[in-house]
Backbone as a printed PyTorch tensor [residue, N CA C, xyz], in Angstrom:
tensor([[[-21.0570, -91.3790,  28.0670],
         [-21.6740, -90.4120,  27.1730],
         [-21.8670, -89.0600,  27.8620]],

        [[-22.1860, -89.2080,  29.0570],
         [-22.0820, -87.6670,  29.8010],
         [-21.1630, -86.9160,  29.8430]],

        [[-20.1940, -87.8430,  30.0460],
         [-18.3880, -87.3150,  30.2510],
         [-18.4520, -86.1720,  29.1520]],

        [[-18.4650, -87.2800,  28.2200],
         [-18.2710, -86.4680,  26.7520],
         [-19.1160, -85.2480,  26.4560]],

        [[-20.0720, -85.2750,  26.7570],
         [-21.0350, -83.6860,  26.6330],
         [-20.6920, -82.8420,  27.6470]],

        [[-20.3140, -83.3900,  28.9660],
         [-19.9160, -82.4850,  30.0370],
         [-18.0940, -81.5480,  28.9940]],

        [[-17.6660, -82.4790,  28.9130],
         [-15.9540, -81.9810,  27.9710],
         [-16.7160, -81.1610,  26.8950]],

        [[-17.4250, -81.7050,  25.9970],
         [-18.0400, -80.6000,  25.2520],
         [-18.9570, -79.7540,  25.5570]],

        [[-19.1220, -78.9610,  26.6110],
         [-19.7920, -77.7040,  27.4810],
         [-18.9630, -76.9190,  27.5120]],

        [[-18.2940, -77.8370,  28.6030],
         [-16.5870, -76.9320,  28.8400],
         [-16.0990, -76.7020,  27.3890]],

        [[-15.3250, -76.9990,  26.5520],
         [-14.8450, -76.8750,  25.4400],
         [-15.5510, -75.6090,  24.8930]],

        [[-16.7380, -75.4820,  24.9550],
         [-17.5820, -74.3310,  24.4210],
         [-17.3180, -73.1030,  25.0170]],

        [[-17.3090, -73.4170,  26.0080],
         [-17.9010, -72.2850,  26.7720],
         [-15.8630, -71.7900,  26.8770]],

        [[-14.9420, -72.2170,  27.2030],
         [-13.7650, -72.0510,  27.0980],
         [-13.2730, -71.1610,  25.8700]],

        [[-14.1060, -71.8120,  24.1320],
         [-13.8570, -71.2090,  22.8510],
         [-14.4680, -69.5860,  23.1680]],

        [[-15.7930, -70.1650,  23.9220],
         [-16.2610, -68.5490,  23.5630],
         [-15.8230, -67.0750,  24.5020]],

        [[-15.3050, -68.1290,  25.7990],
         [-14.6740, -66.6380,  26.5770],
         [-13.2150, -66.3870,  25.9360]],

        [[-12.3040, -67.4670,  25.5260],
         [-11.6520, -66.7350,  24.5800],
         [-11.7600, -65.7310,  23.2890]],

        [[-12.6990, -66.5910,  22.7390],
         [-13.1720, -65.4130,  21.4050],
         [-13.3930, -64.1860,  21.9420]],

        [[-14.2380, -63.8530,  22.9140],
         [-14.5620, -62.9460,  23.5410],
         [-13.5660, -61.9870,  24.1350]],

        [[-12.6500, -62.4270,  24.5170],
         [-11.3730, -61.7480,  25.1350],
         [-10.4770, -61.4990,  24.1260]],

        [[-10.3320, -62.1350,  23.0940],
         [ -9.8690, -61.6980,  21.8530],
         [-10.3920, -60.2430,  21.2140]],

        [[-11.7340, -60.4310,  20.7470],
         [-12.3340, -59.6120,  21.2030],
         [-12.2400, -58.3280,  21.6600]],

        [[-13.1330, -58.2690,  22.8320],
         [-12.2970, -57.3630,  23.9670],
         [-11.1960, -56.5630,  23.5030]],

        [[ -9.9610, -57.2420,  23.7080],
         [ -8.4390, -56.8070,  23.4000],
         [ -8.0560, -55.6960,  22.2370]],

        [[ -9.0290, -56.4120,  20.8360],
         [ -9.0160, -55.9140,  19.9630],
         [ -9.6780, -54.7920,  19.6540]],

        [[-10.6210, -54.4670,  20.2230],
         [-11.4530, -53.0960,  20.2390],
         [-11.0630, -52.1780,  21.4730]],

        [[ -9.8800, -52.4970,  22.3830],
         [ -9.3140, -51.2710,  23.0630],
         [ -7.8100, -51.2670,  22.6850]],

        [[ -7.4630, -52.4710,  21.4630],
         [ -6.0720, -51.7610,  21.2350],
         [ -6.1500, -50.3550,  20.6960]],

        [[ -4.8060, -49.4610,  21.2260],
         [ -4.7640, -48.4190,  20.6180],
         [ -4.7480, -48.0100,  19.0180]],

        [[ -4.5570, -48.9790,  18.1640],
         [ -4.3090, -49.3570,  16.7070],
         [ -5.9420, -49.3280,  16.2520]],

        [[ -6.3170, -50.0370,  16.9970],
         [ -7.8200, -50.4810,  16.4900],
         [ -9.0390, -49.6930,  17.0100]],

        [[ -8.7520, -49.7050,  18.4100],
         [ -9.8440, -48.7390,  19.0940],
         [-10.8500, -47.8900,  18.1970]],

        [[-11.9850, -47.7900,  18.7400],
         [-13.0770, -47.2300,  18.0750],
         [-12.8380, -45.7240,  18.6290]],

        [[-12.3890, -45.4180,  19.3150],
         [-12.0370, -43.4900,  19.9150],
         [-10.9650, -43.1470,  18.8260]],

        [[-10.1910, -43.4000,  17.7220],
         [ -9.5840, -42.8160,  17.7540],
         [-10.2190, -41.5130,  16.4590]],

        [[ -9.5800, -40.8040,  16.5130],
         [-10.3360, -39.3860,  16.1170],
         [-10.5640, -39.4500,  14.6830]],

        [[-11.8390, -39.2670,  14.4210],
         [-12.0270, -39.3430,  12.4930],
         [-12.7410, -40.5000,  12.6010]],

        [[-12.5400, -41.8410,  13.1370],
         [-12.8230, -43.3740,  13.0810],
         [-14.3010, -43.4710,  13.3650]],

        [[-14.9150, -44.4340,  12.1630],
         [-16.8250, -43.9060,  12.5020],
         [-16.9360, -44.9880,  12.7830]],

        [[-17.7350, -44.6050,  13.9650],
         [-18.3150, -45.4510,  15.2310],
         [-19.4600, -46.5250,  14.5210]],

        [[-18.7650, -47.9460,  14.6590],
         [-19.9820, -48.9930,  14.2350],
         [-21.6180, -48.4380,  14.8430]],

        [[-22.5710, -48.4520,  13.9250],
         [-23.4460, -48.1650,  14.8450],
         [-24.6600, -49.7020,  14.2490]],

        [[-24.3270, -50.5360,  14.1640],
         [-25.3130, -51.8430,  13.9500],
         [-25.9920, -52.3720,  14.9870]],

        [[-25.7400, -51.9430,  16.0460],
         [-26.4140, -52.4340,  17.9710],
         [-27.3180, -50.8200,  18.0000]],

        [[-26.6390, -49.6110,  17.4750],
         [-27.3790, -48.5530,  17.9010],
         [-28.6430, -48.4580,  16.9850]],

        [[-28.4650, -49.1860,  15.6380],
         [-29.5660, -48.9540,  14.6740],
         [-31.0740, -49.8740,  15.7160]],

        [[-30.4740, -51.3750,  16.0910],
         [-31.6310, -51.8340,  16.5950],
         [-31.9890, -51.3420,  17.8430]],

        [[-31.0900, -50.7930,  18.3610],
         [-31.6330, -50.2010,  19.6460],
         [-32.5600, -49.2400,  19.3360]],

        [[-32.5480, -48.4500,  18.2250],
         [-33.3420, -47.1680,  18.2630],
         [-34.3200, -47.4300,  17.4670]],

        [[-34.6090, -48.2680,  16.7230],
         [-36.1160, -49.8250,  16.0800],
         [-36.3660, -50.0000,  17.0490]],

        [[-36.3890, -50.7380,  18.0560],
         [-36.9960, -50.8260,  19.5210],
         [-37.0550, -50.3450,  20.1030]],

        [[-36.9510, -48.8900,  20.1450],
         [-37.3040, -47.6710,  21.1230],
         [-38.5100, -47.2970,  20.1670]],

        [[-38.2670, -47.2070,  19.0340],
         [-39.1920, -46.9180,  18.7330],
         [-40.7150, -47.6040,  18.3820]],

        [[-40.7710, -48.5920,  18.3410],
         [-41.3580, -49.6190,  18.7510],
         [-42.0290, -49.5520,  20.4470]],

        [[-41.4020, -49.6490,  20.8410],
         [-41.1860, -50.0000,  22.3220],
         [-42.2630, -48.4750,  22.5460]],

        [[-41.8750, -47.0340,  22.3240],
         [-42.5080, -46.1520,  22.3620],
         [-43.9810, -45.9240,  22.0820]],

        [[-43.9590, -46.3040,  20.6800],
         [-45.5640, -46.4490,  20.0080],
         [-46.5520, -47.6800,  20.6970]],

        [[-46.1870, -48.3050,  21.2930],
         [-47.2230, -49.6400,  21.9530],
         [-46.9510, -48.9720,  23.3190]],

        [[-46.3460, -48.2500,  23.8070],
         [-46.5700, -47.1860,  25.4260],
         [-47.8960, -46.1960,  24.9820]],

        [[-47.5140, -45.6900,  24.0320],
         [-48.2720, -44.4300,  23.6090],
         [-49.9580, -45.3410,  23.1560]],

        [[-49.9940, -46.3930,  22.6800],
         [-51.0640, -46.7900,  21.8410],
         [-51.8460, -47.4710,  23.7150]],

        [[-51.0440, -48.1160,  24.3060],
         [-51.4570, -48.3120,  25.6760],
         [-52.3340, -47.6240,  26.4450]],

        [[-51.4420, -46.4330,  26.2090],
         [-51.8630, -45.3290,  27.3910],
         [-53.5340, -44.4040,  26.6270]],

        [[-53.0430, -44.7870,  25.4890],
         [-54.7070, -44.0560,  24.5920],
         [-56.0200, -44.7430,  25.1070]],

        [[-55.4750, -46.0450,  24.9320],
         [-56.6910, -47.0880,  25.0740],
         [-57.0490, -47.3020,  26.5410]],

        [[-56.1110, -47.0410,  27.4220],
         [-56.1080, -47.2820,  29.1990],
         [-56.7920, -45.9660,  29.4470]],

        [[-56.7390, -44.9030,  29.0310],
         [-57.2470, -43.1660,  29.3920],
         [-58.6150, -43.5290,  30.1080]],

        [[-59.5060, -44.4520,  29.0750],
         [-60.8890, -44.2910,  30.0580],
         [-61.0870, -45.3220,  31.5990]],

        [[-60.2880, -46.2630,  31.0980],
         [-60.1680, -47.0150,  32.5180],
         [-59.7860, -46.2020,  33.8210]],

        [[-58.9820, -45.0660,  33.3170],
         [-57.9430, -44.6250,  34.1500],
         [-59.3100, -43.4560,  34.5140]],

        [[-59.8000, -42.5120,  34.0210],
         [-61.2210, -42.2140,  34.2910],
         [-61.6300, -42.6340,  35.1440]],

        [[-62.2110, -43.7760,  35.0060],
         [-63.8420, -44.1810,  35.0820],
         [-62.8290, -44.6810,  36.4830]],

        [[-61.6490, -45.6690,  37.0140],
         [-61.2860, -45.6700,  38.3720],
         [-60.9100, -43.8700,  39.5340]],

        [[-61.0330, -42.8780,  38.6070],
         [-60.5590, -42.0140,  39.3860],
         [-62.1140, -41.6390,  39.6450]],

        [[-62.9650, -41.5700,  39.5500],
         [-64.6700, -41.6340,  39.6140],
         [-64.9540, -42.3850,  41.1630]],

        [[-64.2880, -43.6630,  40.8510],
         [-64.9380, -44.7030,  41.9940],
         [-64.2610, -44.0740,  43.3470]]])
């Protein structure tokens, strides 16, 4: 029974660096490539990236409001 889950690891992990290199291949063929001029740039990774910056920003900022008097009251001691 191990055998068999060990073959199905491998098997996985084999599908997905192929998919992946498929992949790959396909987003720097010259046909397909995302550079080529006019061609609009997927931006579905940049939308959440910039939700979690912004996010990520407002709980820095809400941090640093609420830390101000700590940060005080140690520059005192």
């Amino acid at each position: 029974m191990e055998s068999l889950a060990i073959f199905g690891i491998m098997g996985f992990a084999f599908a997905a660096t192929t998919g992946g290199a498929l992949v790959y291949e396909h987003r720097s063929d010259v046909l397909h490539g995302s550079y080529i001029e006019g061609r609009e740039q997927p931006r579905a990774i940049a939308a959440i990236l910039d939700f979690a910056r912004a996010i990520g920003e407002a709980m820095v900022e809400h941090l640093n409001w609420k830390a101000r008097n700590a940060v005080y009251l140690a520059s005192l001691a």
